[in-house]
N, C-alpha and C positions, 0 to 999 in steps of 0.2 A: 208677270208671265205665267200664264193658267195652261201649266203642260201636265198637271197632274188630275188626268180625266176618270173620275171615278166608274167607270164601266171598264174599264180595264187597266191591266198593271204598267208600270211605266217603267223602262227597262232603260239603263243608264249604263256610259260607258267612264270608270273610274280612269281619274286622273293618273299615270304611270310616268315613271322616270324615262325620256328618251323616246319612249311610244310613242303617247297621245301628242304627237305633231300631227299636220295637216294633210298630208298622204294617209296614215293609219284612220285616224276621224275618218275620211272618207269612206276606207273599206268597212267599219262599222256600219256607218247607216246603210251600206247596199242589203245590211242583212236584219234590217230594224229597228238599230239601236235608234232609244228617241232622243235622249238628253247627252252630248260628248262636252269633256273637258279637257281641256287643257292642262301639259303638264304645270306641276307648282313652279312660279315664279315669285322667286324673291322681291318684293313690293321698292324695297329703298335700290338694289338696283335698278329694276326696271325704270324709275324715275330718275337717277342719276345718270345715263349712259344711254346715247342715242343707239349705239349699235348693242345693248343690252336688246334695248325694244327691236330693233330692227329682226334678232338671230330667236328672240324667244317665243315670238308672235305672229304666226302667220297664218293668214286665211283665207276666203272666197265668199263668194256672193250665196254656195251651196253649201258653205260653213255651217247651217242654223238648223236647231238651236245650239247655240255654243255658250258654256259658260268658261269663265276665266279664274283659275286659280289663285291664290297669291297668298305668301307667307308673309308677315307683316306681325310690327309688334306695339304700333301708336294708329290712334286711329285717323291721323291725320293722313300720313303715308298711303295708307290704305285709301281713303277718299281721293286721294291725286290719281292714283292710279286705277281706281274705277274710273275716273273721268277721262282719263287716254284712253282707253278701252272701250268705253261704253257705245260708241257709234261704232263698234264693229263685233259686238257680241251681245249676247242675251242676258247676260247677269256676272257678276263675282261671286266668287268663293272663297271666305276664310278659313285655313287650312289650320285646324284647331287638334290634329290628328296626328302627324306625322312623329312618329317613335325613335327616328334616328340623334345619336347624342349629339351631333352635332346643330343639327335645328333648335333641339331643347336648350343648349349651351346658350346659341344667341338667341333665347327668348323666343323663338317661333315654335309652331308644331304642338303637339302634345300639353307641352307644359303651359300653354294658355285656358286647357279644362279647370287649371287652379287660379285663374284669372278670372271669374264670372263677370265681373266690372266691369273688365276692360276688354271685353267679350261685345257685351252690351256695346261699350261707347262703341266700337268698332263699328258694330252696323250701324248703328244709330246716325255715326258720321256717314258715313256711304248715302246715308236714303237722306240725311239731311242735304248732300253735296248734288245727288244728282233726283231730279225732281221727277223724272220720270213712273208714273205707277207699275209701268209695266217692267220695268229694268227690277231682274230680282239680285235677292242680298241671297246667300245661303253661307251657312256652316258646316262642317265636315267634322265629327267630337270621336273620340274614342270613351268611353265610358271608365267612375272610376271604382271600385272594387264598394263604395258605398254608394249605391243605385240614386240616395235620396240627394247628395251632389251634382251630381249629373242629372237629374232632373229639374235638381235648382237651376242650371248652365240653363239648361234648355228653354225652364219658362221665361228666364232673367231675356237670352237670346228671342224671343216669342215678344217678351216686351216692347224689344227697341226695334220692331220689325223686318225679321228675320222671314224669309219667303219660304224654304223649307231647311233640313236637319235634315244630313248624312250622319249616321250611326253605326261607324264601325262597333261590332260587339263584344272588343277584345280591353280589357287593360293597357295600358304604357305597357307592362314589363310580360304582359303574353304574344307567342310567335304564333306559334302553329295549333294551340292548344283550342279546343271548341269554341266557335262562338257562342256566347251566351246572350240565345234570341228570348227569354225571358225576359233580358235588360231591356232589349229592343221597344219587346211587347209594352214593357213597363213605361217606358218613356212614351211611347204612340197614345197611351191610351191619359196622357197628363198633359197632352199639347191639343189643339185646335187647328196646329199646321201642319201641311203635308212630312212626312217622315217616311228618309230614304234608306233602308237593308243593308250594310257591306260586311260582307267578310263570308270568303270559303262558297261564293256563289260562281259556278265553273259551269253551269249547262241554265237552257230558259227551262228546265225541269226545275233547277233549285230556287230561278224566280216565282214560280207560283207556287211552292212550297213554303217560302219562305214567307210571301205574302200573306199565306193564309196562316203559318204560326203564329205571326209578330201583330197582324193586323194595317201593316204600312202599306205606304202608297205607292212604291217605286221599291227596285230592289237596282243594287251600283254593284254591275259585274264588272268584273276585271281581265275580262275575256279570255281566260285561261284554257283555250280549247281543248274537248275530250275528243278534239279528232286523233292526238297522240294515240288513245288505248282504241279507240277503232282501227286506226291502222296495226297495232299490236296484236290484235283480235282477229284481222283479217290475216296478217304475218303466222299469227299460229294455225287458221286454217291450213295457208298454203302449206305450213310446214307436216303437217297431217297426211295430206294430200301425196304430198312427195314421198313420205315414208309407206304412204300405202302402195303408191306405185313401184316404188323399189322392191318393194317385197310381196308384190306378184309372182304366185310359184312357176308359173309358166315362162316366164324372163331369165334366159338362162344368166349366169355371172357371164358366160364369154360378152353374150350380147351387149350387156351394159356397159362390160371395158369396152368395148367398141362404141358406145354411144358416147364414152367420158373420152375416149381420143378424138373425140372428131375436133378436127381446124376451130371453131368457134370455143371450145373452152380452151383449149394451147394458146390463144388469144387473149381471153383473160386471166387466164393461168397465174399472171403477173399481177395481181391486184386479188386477187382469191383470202391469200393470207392475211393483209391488212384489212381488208370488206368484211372477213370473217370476224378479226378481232376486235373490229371497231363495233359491227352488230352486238358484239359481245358486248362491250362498253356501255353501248346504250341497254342493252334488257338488263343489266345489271344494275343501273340507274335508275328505270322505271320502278325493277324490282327493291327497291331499297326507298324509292317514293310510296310504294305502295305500303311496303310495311311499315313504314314511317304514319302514314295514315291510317292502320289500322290499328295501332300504338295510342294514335291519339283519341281516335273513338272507341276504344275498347278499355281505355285503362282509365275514363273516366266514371263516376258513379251516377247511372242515370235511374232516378225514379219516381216512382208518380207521386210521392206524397212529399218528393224537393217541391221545389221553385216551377219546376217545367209542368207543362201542363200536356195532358196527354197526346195533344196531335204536335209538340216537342219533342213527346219521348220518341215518339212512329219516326220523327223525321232523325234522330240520332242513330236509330234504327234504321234508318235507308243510310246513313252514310259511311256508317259503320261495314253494310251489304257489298254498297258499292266497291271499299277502299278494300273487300276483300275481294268480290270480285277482278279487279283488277289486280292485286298478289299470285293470284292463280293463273290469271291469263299472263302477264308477265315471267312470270317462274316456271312454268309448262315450256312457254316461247322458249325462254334459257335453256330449257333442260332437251327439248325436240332439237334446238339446235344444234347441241353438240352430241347429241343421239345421231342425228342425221348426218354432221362429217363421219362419225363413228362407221355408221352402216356403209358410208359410201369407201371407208378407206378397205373395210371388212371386204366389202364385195371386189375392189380389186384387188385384194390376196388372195381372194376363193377360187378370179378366175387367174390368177398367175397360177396356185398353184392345181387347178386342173390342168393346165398346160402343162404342167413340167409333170404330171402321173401321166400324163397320156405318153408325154415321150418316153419316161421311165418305163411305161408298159412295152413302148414297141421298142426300146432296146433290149429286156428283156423276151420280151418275143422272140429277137434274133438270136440272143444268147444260147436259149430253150434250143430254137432250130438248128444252131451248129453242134450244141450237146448232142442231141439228138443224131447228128451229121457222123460225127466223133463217134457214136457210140452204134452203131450201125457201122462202121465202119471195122471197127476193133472186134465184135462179133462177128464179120466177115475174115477177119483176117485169125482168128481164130479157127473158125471154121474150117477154112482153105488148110490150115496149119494141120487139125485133126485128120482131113481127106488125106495130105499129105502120109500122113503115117500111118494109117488103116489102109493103104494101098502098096504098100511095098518099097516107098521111095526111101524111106527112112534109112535102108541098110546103105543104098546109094551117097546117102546123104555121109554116110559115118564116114563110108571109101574115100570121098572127100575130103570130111576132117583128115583121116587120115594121111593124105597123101601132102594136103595144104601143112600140115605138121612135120612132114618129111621133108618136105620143102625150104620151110620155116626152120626147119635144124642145119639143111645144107647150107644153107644163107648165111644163118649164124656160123658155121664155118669155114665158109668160103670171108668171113666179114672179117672170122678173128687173122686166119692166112694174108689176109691184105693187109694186117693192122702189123703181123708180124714181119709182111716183106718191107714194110714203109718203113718199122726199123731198122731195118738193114740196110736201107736204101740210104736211111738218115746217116748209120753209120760209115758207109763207104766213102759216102760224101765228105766224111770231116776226116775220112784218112786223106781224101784225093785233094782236100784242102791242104794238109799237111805236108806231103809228098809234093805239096807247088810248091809251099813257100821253101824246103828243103832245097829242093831245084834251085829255085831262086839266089838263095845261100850261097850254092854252091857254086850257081855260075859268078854271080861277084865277085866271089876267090879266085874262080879261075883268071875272071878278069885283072884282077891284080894281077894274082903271078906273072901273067902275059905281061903288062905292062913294068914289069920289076926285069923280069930278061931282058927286055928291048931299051931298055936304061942300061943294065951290065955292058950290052954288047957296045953301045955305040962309045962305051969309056974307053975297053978294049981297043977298040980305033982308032 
Protein backbone atom coordinates (compact mmCIF):
# COMPACT_ATOMS: atom_id res chain seq x y z
CA UNK A 1 0.00 0.00 0.00
CA UNK A 2 2.01 3.20 -1.42
CA UNK A 3 0.18 5.95 0.68
CA UNK A 4 3.30 7.47 1.65
CA UNK A 5 3.52 10.16 -1.55
CA UNK A 6 6.63 12.04 -1.32
CA UNK A 7 5.54 15.50 -2.55
CA UNK A 8 3.61 15.89 0.48
CA UNK A 9 3.16 14.88 4.13
CA UNK A 10 1.02 12.26 5.03
CA UNK A 11 -1.17 13.14 8.03
CA UNK A 12 -2.42 9.99 10.05
CA UNK A 13 -5.08 9.60 12.64
CA UNK A 14 -3.56 7.64 15.91
CA UNK A 15 -5.16 4.74 17.14
CA UNK A 16 -7.13 5.92 20.66
CA UNK A 17 -8.85 3.88 23.40
CA UNK A 18 -12.82 4.12 22.64
CA UNK A 19 -12.29 6.93 19.86
CA UNK A 20 -11.09 5.58 16.74
CA UNK A 21 -14.42 3.44 16.00
CA UNK A 22 -16.22 3.99 12.97
CA UNK A 23 -18.29 7.14 13.36
CA UNK A 24 -14.95 9.26 14.75
CA UNK A 25 -12.78 7.55 11.49
CA UNK A 26 -15.37 9.21 9.45
CA UNK A 27 -15.27 12.60 11.00
CA UNK A 28 -11.47 12.50 10.49
CA UNK A 29 -11.36 12.12 6.88
CA UNK A 30 -14.03 14.99 6.23
CA UNK A 31 -11.07 17.19 7.30
CA UNK A 32 -8.02 15.13 5.52
CA UNK A 33 -6.77 12.89 7.59
CA UNK A 34 -5.14 10.20 4.99
CA UNK A 35 -4.26 7.08 7.02
CA UNK A 36 -7.15 6.15 10.23
CA UNK A 37 -6.61 3.24 12.64
CA UNK A 38 -8.28 1.51 14.57
CA UNK A 39 -8.50 1.21 18.28
CA UNK A 40 -5.80 -1.81 19.70
CA UNK A 41 -7.42 -5.00 19.72
CA UNK A 42 -6.30 -7.77 21.61
CA UNK A 43 -5.20 -10.50 18.67
CA UNK A 44 -6.00 -13.87 20.83
CA UNK A 45 -9.32 -12.43 21.70
CA UNK A 46 -10.31 -11.32 18.69
CA UNK A 47 -9.70 -14.96 17.41
CA UNK A 48 -11.31 -16.61 20.23
CA UNK A 49 -14.81 -15.01 20.41
CA UNK A 50 -17.14 -14.32 17.64
CA UNK A 51 -18.76 -11.43 19.25
CA UNK A 52 -15.14 -10.06 20.26
CA UNK A 53 -14.92 -9.67 16.28
CA UNK A 54 -18.47 -8.61 15.91
CA UNK A 55 -18.19 -5.35 18.99
CA UNK A 56 -14.38 -4.43 18.02
CA UNK A 57 -14.68 -4.17 14.20
CA UNK A 58 -16.60 -2.16 12.25
CA UNK A 59 -16.60 -0.48 9.05
CA UNK A 60 -17.80 0.73 5.42
CA UNK A 61 -17.12 0.67 1.94
CA UNK A 62 -15.91 4.58 2.82
CA UNK A 63 -13.69 3.05 5.55
CA UNK A 64 -10.24 3.28 3.41
CA UNK A 65 -7.45 3.45 3.96
CA UNK A 66 -8.03 1.67 7.15
CA UNK A 67 -5.33 0.06 9.13
CA UNK A 68 -6.15 -2.46 11.99
CA UNK A 69 -4.41 -2.56 15.23
CA UNK A 70 -3.59 -5.56 17.20
CA UNK A 71 -1.69 -6.51 20.44
CA UNK A 72 -0.43 -9.70 20.02
CA UNK A 73 2.46 -11.66 21.53
CA UNK A 74 3.34 -15.14 19.00
CA UNK A 75 3.51 -14.46 15.69
CA UNK A 76 1.00 -17.07 14.82
CA UNK A 77 -1.92 -15.24 16.66
CA UNK A 78 -1.02 -12.41 14.78
CA UNK A 79 -1.08 -13.92 11.17
CA UNK A 80 -4.90 -15.46 12.00
CA UNK A 81 -5.91 -12.31 12.67
CA UNK A 82 -4.47 -10.46 9.72
CA UNK A 83 -6.28 -12.91 7.69
CA UNK A 84 -10.00 -12.09 9.19
CA UNK A 85 -9.29 -8.65 8.55
CA UNK A 86 -7.57 -8.38 5.68
CA UNK A 87 -10.64 -8.25 3.09
CA UNK A 88 -11.93 -5.47 4.86
CA UNK A 89 -8.90 -3.13 5.62
CA UNK A 90 -5.75 -1.89 4.26
CA UNK A 91 -2.97 -3.35 6.46
CA UNK A 92 -2.24 -4.47 10.43
CA UNK A 93 -0.61 -2.96 13.00
CA UNK A 94 1.73 -4.24 15.64
CA UNK A 95 1.23 -2.34 18.68
CA UNK A 96 4.99 -2.59 19.93
CA UNK A 97 4.18 0.81 22.06
CA UNK A 98 1.54 0.78 24.42
CA UNK A 99 3.00 1.83 28.14
CA UNK A 100 0.28 0.76 30.30
CA UNK A 101 1.35 -2.18 33.00
CA UNK A 102 -1.18 -3.91 32.33
CA UNK A 103 -0.39 -4.76 28.48
CA UNK A 104 3.38 -5.02 29.53
CA UNK A 105 2.24 -7.68 32.21
CA UNK A 106 0.70 -9.93 29.53
CA UNK A 107 3.50 -9.54 27.17
CA UNK A 108 2.00 -6.97 24.69
CA UNK A 109 2.76 -3.21 24.22
CA UNK A 110 5.97 -1.66 24.97
CA UNK A 111 7.80 -4.37 26.37
CA UNK A 112 8.01 -6.26 22.76
CA UNK A 113 10.91 -3.01 21.88
CA UNK A 114 13.06 -5.79 24.02
CA UNK A 115 11.81 -8.45 21.76
CA UNK A 116 13.62 -7.57 18.39
CA UNK A 117 13.19 -11.41 17.29
CA UNK A 118 10.04 -11.76 17.97
CA UNK A 119 9.31 -8.50 16.41
CA UNK A 120 10.82 -9.78 13.21
CA UNK A 121 8.86 -13.25 13.27
CA UNK A 122 5.75 -11.28 13.74
CA UNK A 123 5.85 -9.52 10.54
CA UNK A 124 7.43 -11.93 8.87
CA UNK A 125 4.43 -14.31 9.67
CA UNK A 126 1.89 -11.75 8.58
CA UNK A 127 3.51 -11.29 4.98
CA UNK A 128 4.38 -14.90 4.85
CA UNK A 129 0.35 -15.78 5.83
CA UNK A 130 -1.31 -13.31 3.56
CA UNK A 131 0.30 -12.87 -0.11
CA UNK A 132 -0.96 -9.88 -1.00
CA UNK A 133 1.93 -7.13 -1.94
CA UNK A 134 -0.22 -4.46 -1.34
CA UNK A 135 -1.69 -5.53 2.11
CA UNK A 136 0.83 -3.67 4.54
CA UNK A 137 2.56 -4.88 7.89
CA UNK A 138 3.43 -1.72 10.02
CA UNK A 139 4.87 -1.25 13.57
CA UNK A 140 4.00 1.34 16.20
CA UNK A 141 7.75 1.35 18.78
CA UNK A 142 8.36 3.67 21.50
CA UNK A 143 12.14 4.28 21.58
CA UNK A 144 14.49 3.01 24.19
CA UNK A 145 16.76 5.57 26.24
CA UNK A 146 19.88 3.66 24.11
CA UNK A 147 19.03 5.19 20.47
CA UNK A 148 21.42 2.15 18.98
CA UNK A 149 18.42 -0.48 20.29
CA UNK A 150 15.90 0.79 18.79
CA UNK A 151 17.42 1.21 15.82
CA UNK A 152 18.44 -2.31 15.78
CA UNK A 153 14.24 -3.12 16.42
CA UNK A 154 13.72 -1.13 13.42
CA UNK A 155 16.38 -2.38 10.80
CA UNK A 156 15.67 -6.21 12.36
CA UNK A 157 11.64 -4.97 11.63
CA UNK A 158 12.94 -3.55 7.89
CA UNK A 159 14.32 -7.01 7.43
CA UNK A 160 11.30 -9.27 7.63
CA UNK A 161 9.17 -6.69 5.68
CA UNK A 162 7.76 -4.18 7.66
CA UNK A 163 5.84 -1.49 5.20
CA UNK A 164 6.30 1.51 7.59
CA UNK A 165 7.50 2.49 11.53
CA UNK A 166 5.28 4.68 13.83
CA UNK A 167 7.76 6.27 16.14
CA UNK A 168 6.49 7.40 19.14
CA UNK A 169 9.47 9.62 20.57
CA UNK A 170 9.04 8.94 24.33
CA UNK A 171 10.60 6.03 26.52
CA UNK A 172 8.27 3.23 28.34
CA UNK A 173 8.61 5.34 31.70
CA UNK A 174 8.27 9.13 29.99
CA UNK A 175 4.35 10.82 30.08
CA UNK A 176 4.43 14.14 29.28
CA UNK A 177 7.98 15.09 29.06
CA UNK A 178 9.34 16.27 25.40
CA UNK A 179 9.56 14.25 22.72
CA UNK A 180 12.78 13.60 21.65
CA UNK A 181 12.51 14.05 17.67
CA UNK A 182 16.44 13.71 17.56
CA UNK A 183 15.65 9.90 18.14
CA UNK A 184 13.03 10.10 15.48
CA UNK A 185 15.44 11.96 13.06
CA UNK A 186 18.07 9.22 14.11
CA UNK A 187 16.10 6.22 13.22
CA UNK A 188 14.65 7.98 9.61
CA UNK A 189 17.75 8.48 8.47
CA UNK A 190 19.03 4.40 9.23
CA UNK A 191 15.80 2.92 7.50
CA UNK A 192 14.87 2.85 3.56
CA UNK A 193 11.16 2.64 4.80
CA UNK A 194 8.66 5.17 5.25
CA UNK A 195 8.77 6.54 8.98
CA UNK A 196 5.76 7.73 10.79
CA UNK A 197 6.16 11.10 13.92
CA UNK A 198 3.89 10.51 17.10
CA UNK A 199 3.93 12.36 19.99
CA UNK A 200 2.65 15.97 21.17
CA UNK A 201 1.38 16.55 17.51
CA UNK A 202 -2.09 18.70 18.29
CA UNK A 203 -2.43 21.15 15.11
CA UNK A 204 -1.30 20.38 11.01
CA UNK A 205 1.24 23.33 12.02
CA UNK A 206 3.03 20.73 14.29
CA UNK A 207 2.94 18.20 11.15
CA UNK A 208 4.92 20.17 9.00
CA UNK A 209 7.33 21.14 11.62
CA UNK A 210 7.81 18.02 12.56
CA UNK A 211 8.43 16.79 9.27
CA UNK A 212 10.93 19.00 8.46
CA UNK A 213 12.90 18.29 12.04
CA UNK A 214 12.83 14.48 11.91
CA UNK A 215 12.97 14.26 8.05
CA UNK A 216 9.85 11.54 8.16
CA UNK A 217 7.24 10.69 5.92
CA UNK A 218 3.91 11.09 7.78
CA UNK A 219 3.52 12.58 11.11
CA UNK A 220 0.36 10.18 13.52
CA UNK A 221 -1.83 12.91 15.26
CA UNK A 222 -3.93 12.24 17.91
CA UNK A 223 -6.24 14.83 17.10
CA UNK A 224 -6.09 16.68 20.24
CA UNK A 225 -7.99 19.82 18.91
CA UNK A 226 -6.62 23.61 19.73
CA UNK A 227 -10.15 24.53 19.10
CA UNK A 228 -10.42 24.34 23.04
CA UNK A 229 -7.85 27.69 23.43
CA UNK A 230 -9.58 29.23 20.29
CA UNK A 231 -12.67 29.09 22.00
CA UNK A 232 -10.81 30.38 25.37
CA UNK A 233 -9.23 33.22 23.22
CA UNK A 234 -12.45 34.07 21.82
CA UNK A 235 -14.07 33.74 25.63
CA UNK A 236 -11.44 36.28 26.76
CA UNK A 237 -12.31 38.62 24.02
CA UNK A 238 -15.88 38.72 24.84
CA UNK A 239 -14.87 39.05 28.37
CA UNK A 240 -12.95 42.32 27.52
CA UNK A 241 -15.75 43.52 25.52
CA UNK A 242 -18.28 43.38 28.46
CA UNK A 243 -15.93 44.88 30.91
CA UNK A 244 -15.54 47.73 28.55
CA UNK A 245 -19.13 48.27 28.04
CA UNK A 246 -19.89 48.20 31.71
CA UNK A 247 -17.63 50.82 32.37
CA UNK A 248 -18.81 53.30 29.92
CA UNK A 249 -18.90 56.56 31.80
CA UNK A 250 -21.87 57.68 30.23
CA UNK A 251 -24.16 54.51 31.49
CA UNK A 252 -25.35 55.54 34.50
CA UNK A 253 -25.44 52.56 37.54
CA UNK A 254 -29.51 53.11 37.74
CA UNK A 255 -29.42 52.25 34.11
CA UNK A 256 -27.77 49.01 34.24
CA UNK A 257 -29.74 47.86 37.40
CA UNK A 258 -32.43 48.27 35.15
CA UNK A 259 -30.93 46.30 32.27
CA UNK A 260 -29.73 43.28 34.99
CA UNK A 261 -33.62 43.30 36.23
CA UNK A 262 -35.11 42.81 33.19
CA UNK A 263 -37.39 39.28 32.89
CA UNK A 264 -34.61 37.48 30.73
CA UNK A 265 -31.94 37.27 33.35
CA UNK A 266 -34.72 36.55 36.56
CA UNK A 267 -34.96 33.66 34.14
CA UNK A 268 -31.73 32.40 34.16
CA UNK A 269 -31.12 33.75 37.46
CA UNK A 270 -31.43 30.06 38.46
CA UNK A 271 -28.49 28.49 36.64
CA UNK A 272 -26.09 31.86 36.92
CA UNK A 273 -24.46 30.33 40.10
CA UNK A 274 -23.54 26.91 38.98
CA UNK A 275 -22.59 28.30 34.98
CA UNK A 276 -20.38 30.58 36.84
CA UNK A 277 -18.65 27.96 38.98
CA UNK A 278 -18.42 25.30 36.56
CA UNK A 279 -16.71 28.14 33.89
CA UNK A 280 -14.56 28.43 36.78
CA UNK A 281 -13.75 24.77 36.73
CA UNK A 282 -12.79 24.56 33.38
CA UNK A 283 -10.24 27.91 33.15
CA UNK A 284 -8.96 26.58 36.08
CA UNK A 285 -8.15 23.28 34.29
CA UNK A 286 -6.97 24.80 31.11
CA UNK A 287 -4.94 26.92 33.27
CA UNK A 288 -3.15 24.23 35.15
CA UNK A 289 -2.71 22.24 31.41
CA UNK A 290 -1.06 25.06 30.40
CA UNK A 291 1.28 25.37 33.14
CA UNK A 292 1.82 21.86 33.23
CA UNK A 293 3.20 22.56 29.61
CA UNK A 294 5.19 25.23 30.12
CA UNK A 295 7.00 23.11 33.02
CA UNK A 296 7.67 20.61 30.60
CA UNK A 297 9.37 22.75 27.83
CA UNK A 298 10.88 25.10 29.97
CA UNK A 299 12.42 22.94 32.58
CA UNK A 300 14.20 20.97 29.95
CA UNK A 301 17.99 21.91 28.73
CA UNK A 302 17.74 22.65 25.09
CA UNK A 303 20.93 23.37 23.11
CA UNK A 304 22.60 23.58 20.10
CA UNK A 305 25.64 21.65 20.75
CA UNK A 306 23.22 18.60 22.52
CA UNK A 307 21.88 16.09 20.35
CA UNK A 308 19.17 18.54 18.64
CA UNK A 309 20.00 20.13 15.83
CA UNK A 310 19.11 23.64 15.21
CA UNK A 311 15.65 23.76 13.49
CA UNK A 312 14.94 21.31 17.04
CA UNK A 313 15.97 23.76 19.11
CA UNK A 314 13.42 26.64 17.00
CA UNK A 315 10.71 24.01 17.17
CA UNK A 316 11.21 23.53 21.31
CA UNK A 317 11.11 27.19 21.12
CA UNK A 318 7.59 27.42 19.39
CA UNK A 319 6.25 25.09 21.94
CA UNK A 320 7.53 26.29 24.68
CA UNK A 321 5.64 30.06 22.95
CA UNK A 322 2.76 28.27 22.53
CA UNK A 323 2.25 26.40 26.00
CA UNK A 324 2.88 30.10 27.29
CA UNK A 325 0.74 31.53 25.17
CA UNK A 326 -1.98 29.72 26.30
CA UNK A 327 -1.03 30.32 30.37
CA UNK A 328 -1.91 33.73 29.60
CA UNK A 329 -4.89 33.41 27.68
CA UNK A 330 -6.35 30.98 30.12
CA UNK A 331 -5.28 32.83 33.42
CA UNK A 332 -6.44 36.51 31.98
CA UNK A 333 -10.01 34.43 31.12
CA UNK A 334 -9.87 33.37 35.04
CA UNK A 335 -8.93 36.48 36.41
CA UNK A 336 -11.62 38.96 33.69
CA UNK A 337 -13.94 36.44 35.00
CA UNK A 338 -14.21 36.93 38.32
CA UNK A 339 -13.29 40.85 37.67
CA UNK A 340 -16.38 40.83 35.76
CA UNK A 341 -19.00 39.19 38.52
CA UNK A 342 -17.07 41.61 40.70
CA UNK A 343 -17.94 44.78 38.60
CA UNK A 344 -21.39 43.59 38.00
CA UNK A 345 -22.16 43.05 41.77
CA UNK A 346 -20.17 46.65 42.33
CA UNK A 347 -22.53 48.31 40.06
CA UNK A 348 -25.55 47.06 41.76
CA UNK A 349 -24.51 48.59 45.16
CA UNK A 350 -23.48 51.84 43.39
CA UNK A 351 -26.95 52.01 41.95
CA UNK A 352 -28.80 50.79 45.25
CA UNK A 353 -26.97 53.07 47.14
CA UNK A 354 -27.61 56.21 44.83
CA UNK A 355 -31.17 55.34 45.50
CA UNK A 356 -31.26 55.53 48.98
CA UNK A 357 -28.87 59.21 48.94
CA UNK A 358 -31.41 60.59 46.86
CA UNK A 359 -34.24 59.54 49.26
CA UNK A 360 -31.85 60.53 52.19
CA UNK A 361 -31.55 63.83 50.42
CA UNK A 362 -35.31 64.59 49.93
CA UNK A 363 -36.00 63.48 53.59
CA UNK A 364 -33.66 65.75 54.57
CA UNK A 365 -34.91 68.48 52.38
CA UNK A 366 -38.19 68.11 54.28
CA UNK A 367 -36.59 68.11 57.54
CA UNK A 368 -34.55 71.58 56.46
CA UNK A 369 -38.12 72.98 55.31
CA UNK A 370 -40.03 72.20 58.61
CA UNK A 371 -36.82 73.60 60.55
CA UNK A 372 -37.02 76.36 58.69
CA UNK A 373 -41.24 76.25 59.22
CA UNK A 374 -40.38 76.06 63.14
CA UNK A 375 -38.13 78.63 63.22
CA UNK A 376 -39.99 81.39 61.43
CA UNK A 377 -42.51 80.64 63.30
CA UNK A 378 -40.90 81.12 66.86
CA UNK A 379 -39.36 84.32 65.59
CA UNK A 380 -42.82 85.34 64.86
CA UNK A 381 -44.06 84.65 67.98
CA UNK A 382 -41.31 86.36 69.54
CA UNK A 383 -41.97 89.16 67.73
CA UNK A 384 -45.80 89.40 68.32
CA UNK A 385 -44.43 88.85 72.16
CA UNK A 386 -41.92 92.18 72.04
CA UNK A 387 -45.01 94.32 70.16
CA UNK A 388 -46.91 93.10 72.92
CA UNK A 389 -45.03 94.90 75.48
CA UNK A 390 -43.63 98.03 73.62
CA UNK A 391 -47.30 98.99 73.34
CA UNK A 392 -48.76 99.12 76.54
CA UNK A 393 -50.50 95.73 76.90
CA UNK A 394 -48.09 94.52 79.27
CA UNK A 395 -49.51 96.25 82.54
CA UNK A 396 -52.84 94.75 81.20
CA UNK A 397 -51.38 91.72 81.08
CA UNK A 398 -50.15 91.81 84.99
CA UNK A 399 -53.98 93.01 86.03
CA UNK A 400 -54.68 89.80 84.86
CA UNK A 401 -52.02 87.83 86.66
CA UNK A 402 -53.28 89.50 89.21
CA UNK A 403 -56.79 89.07 89.42
CA UNK A 404 -56.31 85.04 87.87
CA UNK A 405 -54.16 84.90 91.32
CA UNK A 406 -57.04 86.35 93.39
CA UNK A 407 -59.01 84.01 91.98
CA UNK A 408 -56.77 81.19 92.32
CA UNK A 409 -56.51 81.95 96.40
CA UNK A 410 -60.53 82.30 96.59
CA UNK A 411 -60.68 78.84 95.15
CA UNK A 412 -58.12 77.56 97.25
CA UNK A 413 -60.51 78.65 99.78
CA UNK A 414 -63.65 78.22 98.96
CA UNK A 415 -61.74 74.26 98.30
CA UNK A 416 -60.34 74.11 101.93
CA UNK A 417 -64.34 75.36 103.40
CA UNK A 418 -65.77 72.44 101.37
CA UNK A 419 -63.05 70.06 102.72
CA UNK A 420 -63.97 71.27 106.09
CA UNK A 421 -67.89 71.11 105.81
CA UNK A 422 -67.41 67.34 104.20
CA UNK A 423 -66.16 66.88 107.72
CA UNK A 424 -68.66 67.74 109.46
CA UNK A 425 -71.03 66.31 107.31
CA UNK A 426 -68.85 63.09 107.87
CA UNK A 427 -69.29 63.61 111.44
CA UNK A 428 -72.97 64.23 111.82
CA UNK A 429 -73.49 61.27 109.85
CA UNK A 430 -71.91 58.88 112.41
CA UNK A 431 -73.74 60.73 115.38
CA UNK A 432 -77.14 60.18 113.16
CA UNK A 433 -75.81 56.63 112.80
CA UNK A 434 -75.52 56.42 116.45
CA UNK A 435 -78.71 58.12 117.56
CA UNK A 436 -80.62 55.16 115.04
CA UNK A 437 -79.07 52.40 116.48
CA UNK A 438 -79.82 54.03 120.18
CA UNK A 439 -83.43 54.41 119.01
CA UNK A 440 -83.47 51.15 117.96
CA UNK A 441 -82.20 49.81 121.54
CA UNK A 442 -84.59 51.43 123.01
CA UNK A 443 -87.67 50.61 121.21
CA UNK A 444 -86.76 46.78 121.81
CA UNK A 445 -86.97 47.51 125.46
CA UNK A 446 -89.88 49.23 125.30
CA UNK A 447 -91.04 46.42 123.43
CA UNK A 448 -90.46 44.01 126.07
CA UNK A 449 -91.75 45.89 128.80
CA UNK A 450 -95.06 46.03 126.76
CA UNK A 451 -95.02 42.48 126.47
CA UNK A 452 -93.99 41.67 130.17
CA UNK A 453 -97.36 43.91 131.42
CA UNK A 454 -99.68 42.05 129.17
CA UNK A 455 -98.32 38.65 130.62
CA UNK A 456 -98.78 40.28 134.53
CA UNK A 457 -102.23 41.39 133.77
CA UNK A 458 -103.74 38.42 132.06
CA UNK A 459 -102.43 36.12 135.46
CA UNK A 460 -104.21 38.88 137.45
CA UNK A 461 -107.48 37.46 135.75
Amino acid sequence: MDLFNKDRVVTVCAPMVRYSKLSFRSLVRRYGCDICFTPMIIAADFMRSVKARDSELTTNSSDRPLVVQFAAKDAQTLADAACVVAPFSDGVDLNCGCPQRWAMAEGYGACLTNKPQLVKDMVRGVRNQIQSPDYAVSIKIRIHKDIRKTVDLCQKAEAAGVSWITVHGRTVDERHQPVHYDAIKTIKESLSIPVVANGDIKSPGDVESVCRLTGVDGALRPTEMTLQWTAVASFLYVEIGILVILCLPFVSPQRWQSVFNLRIWSSIGRYWNKGFLAMIIILIVLFLDAVREVRKYSGTEISKEAKMTPNMFDHMHMKLFRAQRNLYISGFSLFLWLVMRRVIILINQLAVAHSTGRALHAQTEAANQAARKYMEDIELLKQTLADNTEGGKGVQNVELKRKVEKLTEELRTSAEALEASKSEVQMMKKQTEGLSKEYDRLLQEHQKLQNQMESGSKKDM
